[in-house]
RODO-2510 file (C-alpha; in nm, 4 decimals, decimal comma):
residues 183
     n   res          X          Y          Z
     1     x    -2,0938    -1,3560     0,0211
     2     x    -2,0675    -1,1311     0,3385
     3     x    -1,6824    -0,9890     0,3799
     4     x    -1,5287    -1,0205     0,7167
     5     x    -1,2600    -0,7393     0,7863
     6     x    -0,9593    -0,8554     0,9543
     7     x    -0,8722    -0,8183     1,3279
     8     x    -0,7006    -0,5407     1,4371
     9     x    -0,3382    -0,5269     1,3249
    10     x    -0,2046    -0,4752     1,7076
    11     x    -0,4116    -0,7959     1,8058
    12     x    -0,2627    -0,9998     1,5669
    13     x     0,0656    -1,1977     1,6116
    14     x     0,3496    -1,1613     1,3351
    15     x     0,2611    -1,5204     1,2371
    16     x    -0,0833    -1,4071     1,1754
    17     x    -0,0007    -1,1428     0,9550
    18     x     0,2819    -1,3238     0,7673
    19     x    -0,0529    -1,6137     0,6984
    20     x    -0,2624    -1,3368     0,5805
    21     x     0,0037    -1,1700     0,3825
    22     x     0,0718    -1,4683     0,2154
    23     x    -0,3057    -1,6436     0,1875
    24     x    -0,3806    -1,3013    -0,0376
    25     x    -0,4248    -1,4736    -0,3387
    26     x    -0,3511    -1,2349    -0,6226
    27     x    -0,4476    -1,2516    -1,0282
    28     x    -0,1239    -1,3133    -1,1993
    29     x    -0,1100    -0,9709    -1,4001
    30     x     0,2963    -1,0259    -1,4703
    31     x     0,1883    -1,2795    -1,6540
    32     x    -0,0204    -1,1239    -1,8775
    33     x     0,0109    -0,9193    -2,1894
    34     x    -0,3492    -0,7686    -2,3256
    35     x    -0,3823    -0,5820    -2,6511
    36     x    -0,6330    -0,3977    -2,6253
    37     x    -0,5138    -0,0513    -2,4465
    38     x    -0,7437     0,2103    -2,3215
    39     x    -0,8741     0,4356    -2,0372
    40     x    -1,0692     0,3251    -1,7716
    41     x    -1,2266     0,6352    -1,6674
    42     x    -1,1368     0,5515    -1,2857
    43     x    -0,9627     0,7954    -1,0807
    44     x    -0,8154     0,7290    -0,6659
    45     x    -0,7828     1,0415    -0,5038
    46     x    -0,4941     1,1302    -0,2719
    47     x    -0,7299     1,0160     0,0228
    48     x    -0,7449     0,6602    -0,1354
    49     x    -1,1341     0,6839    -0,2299
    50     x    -1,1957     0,5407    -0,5643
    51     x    -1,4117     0,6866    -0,8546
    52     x    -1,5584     0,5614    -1,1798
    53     x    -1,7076     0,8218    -1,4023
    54     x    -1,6864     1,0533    -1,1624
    55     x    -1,8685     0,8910    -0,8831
    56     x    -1,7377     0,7235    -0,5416
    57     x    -1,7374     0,3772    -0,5763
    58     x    -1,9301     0,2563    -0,2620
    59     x    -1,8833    -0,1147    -0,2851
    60     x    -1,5643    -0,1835    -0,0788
    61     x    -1,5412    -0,5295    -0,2137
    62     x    -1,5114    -0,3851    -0,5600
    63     x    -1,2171    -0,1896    -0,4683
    64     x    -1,0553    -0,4615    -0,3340
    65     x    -1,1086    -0,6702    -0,6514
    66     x    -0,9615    -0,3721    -0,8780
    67     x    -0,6889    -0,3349    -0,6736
    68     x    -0,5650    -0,6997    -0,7229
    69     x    -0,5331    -0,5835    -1,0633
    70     x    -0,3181    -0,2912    -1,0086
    71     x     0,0440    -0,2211    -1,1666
    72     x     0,2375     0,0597    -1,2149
    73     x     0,5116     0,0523    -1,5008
    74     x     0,8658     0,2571    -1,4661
    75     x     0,7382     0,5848    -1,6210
    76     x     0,4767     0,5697    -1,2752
    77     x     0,1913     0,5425    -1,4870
    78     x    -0,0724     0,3309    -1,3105
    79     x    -0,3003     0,0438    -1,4810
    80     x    -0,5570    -0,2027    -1,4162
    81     x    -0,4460    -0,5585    -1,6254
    82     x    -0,6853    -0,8419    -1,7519
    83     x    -0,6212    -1,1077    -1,9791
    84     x    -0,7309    -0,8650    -2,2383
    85     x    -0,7509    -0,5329    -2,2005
    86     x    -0,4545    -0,2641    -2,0252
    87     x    -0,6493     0,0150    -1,8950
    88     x    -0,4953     0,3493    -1,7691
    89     x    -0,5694     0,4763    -1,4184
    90     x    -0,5166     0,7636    -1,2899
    91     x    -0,3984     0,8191    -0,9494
    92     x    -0,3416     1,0957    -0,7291
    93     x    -0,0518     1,0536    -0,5496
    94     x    -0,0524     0,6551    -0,4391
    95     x    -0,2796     0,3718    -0,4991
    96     x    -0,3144     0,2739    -0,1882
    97     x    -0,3433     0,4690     0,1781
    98     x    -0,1811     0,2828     0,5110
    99     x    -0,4153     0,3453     0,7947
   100     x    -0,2162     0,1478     1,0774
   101     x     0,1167     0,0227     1,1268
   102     x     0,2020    -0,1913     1,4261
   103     x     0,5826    -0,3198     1,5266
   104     x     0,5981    -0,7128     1,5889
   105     x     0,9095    -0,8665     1,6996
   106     x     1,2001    -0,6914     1,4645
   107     x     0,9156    -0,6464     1,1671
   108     x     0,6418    -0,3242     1,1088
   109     x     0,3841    -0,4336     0,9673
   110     x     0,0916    -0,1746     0,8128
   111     x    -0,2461    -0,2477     0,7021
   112     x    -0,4062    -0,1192     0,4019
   113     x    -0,6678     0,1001     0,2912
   114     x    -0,8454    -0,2509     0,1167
   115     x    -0,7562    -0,4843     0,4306
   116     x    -0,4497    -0,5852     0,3148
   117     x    -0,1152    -0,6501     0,5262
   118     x     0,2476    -0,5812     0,4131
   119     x     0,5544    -0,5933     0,6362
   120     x     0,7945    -0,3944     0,5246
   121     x     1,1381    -0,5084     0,4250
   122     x     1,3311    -0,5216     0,1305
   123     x     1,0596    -0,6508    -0,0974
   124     x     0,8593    -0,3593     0,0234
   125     x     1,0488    -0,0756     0,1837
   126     x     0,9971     0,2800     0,2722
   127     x     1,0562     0,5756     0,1010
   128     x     1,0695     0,9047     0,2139
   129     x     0,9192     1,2410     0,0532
   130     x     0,7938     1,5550     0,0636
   131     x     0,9985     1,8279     0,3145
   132     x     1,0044     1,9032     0,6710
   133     x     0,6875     2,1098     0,6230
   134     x     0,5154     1,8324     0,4396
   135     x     0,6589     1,5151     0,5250
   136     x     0,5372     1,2085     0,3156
   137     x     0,6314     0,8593     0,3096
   138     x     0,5271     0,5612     0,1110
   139     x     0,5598     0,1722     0,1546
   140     x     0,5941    -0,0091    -0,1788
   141     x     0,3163    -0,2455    -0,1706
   142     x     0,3720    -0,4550    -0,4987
   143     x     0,4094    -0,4096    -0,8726
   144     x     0,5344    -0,0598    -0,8332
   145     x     0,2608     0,0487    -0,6444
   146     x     0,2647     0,2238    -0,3089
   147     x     0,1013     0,3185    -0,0371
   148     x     0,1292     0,6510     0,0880
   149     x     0,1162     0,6809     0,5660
   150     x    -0,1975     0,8453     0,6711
   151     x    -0,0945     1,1035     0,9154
   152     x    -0,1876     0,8750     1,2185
   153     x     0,0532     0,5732     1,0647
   154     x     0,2652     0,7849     1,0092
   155     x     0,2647     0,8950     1,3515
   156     x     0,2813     0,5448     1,5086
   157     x     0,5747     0,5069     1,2656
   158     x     0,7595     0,7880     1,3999
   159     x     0,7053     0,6435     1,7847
   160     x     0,8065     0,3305     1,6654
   161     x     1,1407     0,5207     1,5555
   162     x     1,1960     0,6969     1,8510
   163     x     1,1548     0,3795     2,0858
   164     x     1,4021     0,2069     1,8671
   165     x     1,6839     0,4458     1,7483
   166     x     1,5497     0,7750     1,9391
   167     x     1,7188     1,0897     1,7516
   168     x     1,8257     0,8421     1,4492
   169     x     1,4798     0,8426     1,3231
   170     x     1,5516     0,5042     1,1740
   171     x     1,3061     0,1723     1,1596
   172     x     1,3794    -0,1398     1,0690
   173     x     1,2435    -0,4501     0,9039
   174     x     1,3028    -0,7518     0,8246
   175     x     1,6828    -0,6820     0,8283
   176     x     1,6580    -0,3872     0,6105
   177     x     1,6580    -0,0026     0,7893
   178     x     1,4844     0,3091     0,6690
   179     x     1,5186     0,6474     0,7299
   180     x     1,2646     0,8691     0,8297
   181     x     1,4094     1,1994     0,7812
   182     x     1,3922     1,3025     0,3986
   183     x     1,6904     1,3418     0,2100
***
């Protein structure tokens, strides 16, 4: 079955993206409890590209499919969940890489490395890191895992600041407000 990307984030209304956030249909991985634990020999660089065995996996669909399955428990180890098996991941620095970010109404919303939407707000807020020299921030995307701004997102975030709070460096979202300056 042939995959047809999204539209653009900016041509899309906040309705739109609210609909595609929520017609994501997702495996139920809370819900499950495998016993079998082991390593999965996958790796996602800092840049968001995907390896198995060493090699790039090419097949964007499959990425897309493996990151359904994505969790990250509290000691920030990542896995991929089945019904049976718990398999290790490792990660660079975040699972996922946001490659636009557009502000609708009183809401930023970002799109994904794997197509995906997320509006940011209290179920998914920002967080700041890195240093002046090295800025970083991340939008928690779901079940612990993030998404760390591309530099150009994170540039659009930083207008988006600066048209909204100017000097502040503050965005908000769905009621909640974030800082952009690290702490």
């Amino acid at each position: 079955m042939p995959y047809d990307p999204p539209p653009y984030l900016a041509e899309m209304t906040l309705a739109e993206i609210a609909q595609a956030v929520e017609a994501r249909k997702l495996p139920p991985v809370e819900d499950w409890n495998p016993q079998k634990i082991g390593e999965s020999a996958m790796r996602i660089a800092a840049d968001g590209t995907w390896y198995h065995e060493g090699g790039v996996i090419h097949r964007p669909a499959m990425v897309r499919a493996f990151s359904g399955l994505l969790t990250r428990d509290e000691a920030g180890q990542h896995w991929l969940l089945s019904p049976f098996e718990k398999l290790h991941i490792e990660v660079d620095d975040a699972a996922f890489i946001a490659t636009d970010c557009v502000m609708k109404g009183s809401d930023i919303a970002f799109r994904l490395n794997t197509d995906e939407d997320v509006i940011a707000g209290p179920d998914n807020p920002l967080r700041v890191a890195g240093d002046p020299e090295v800025p970083a921030i991340y939008l928690h995307v779901r079940r612990g895992c993030e998404a760390r701004l591309n530099r150009s997102t994170y540039t659009q975030l930083a207008e988006i600041a600066l048209e909204t709070s100017g000097d502040d460096w503050l965005v908000t979202s769905q009621g909640a407000i974030f800082s952009l300056i690290a702490s």
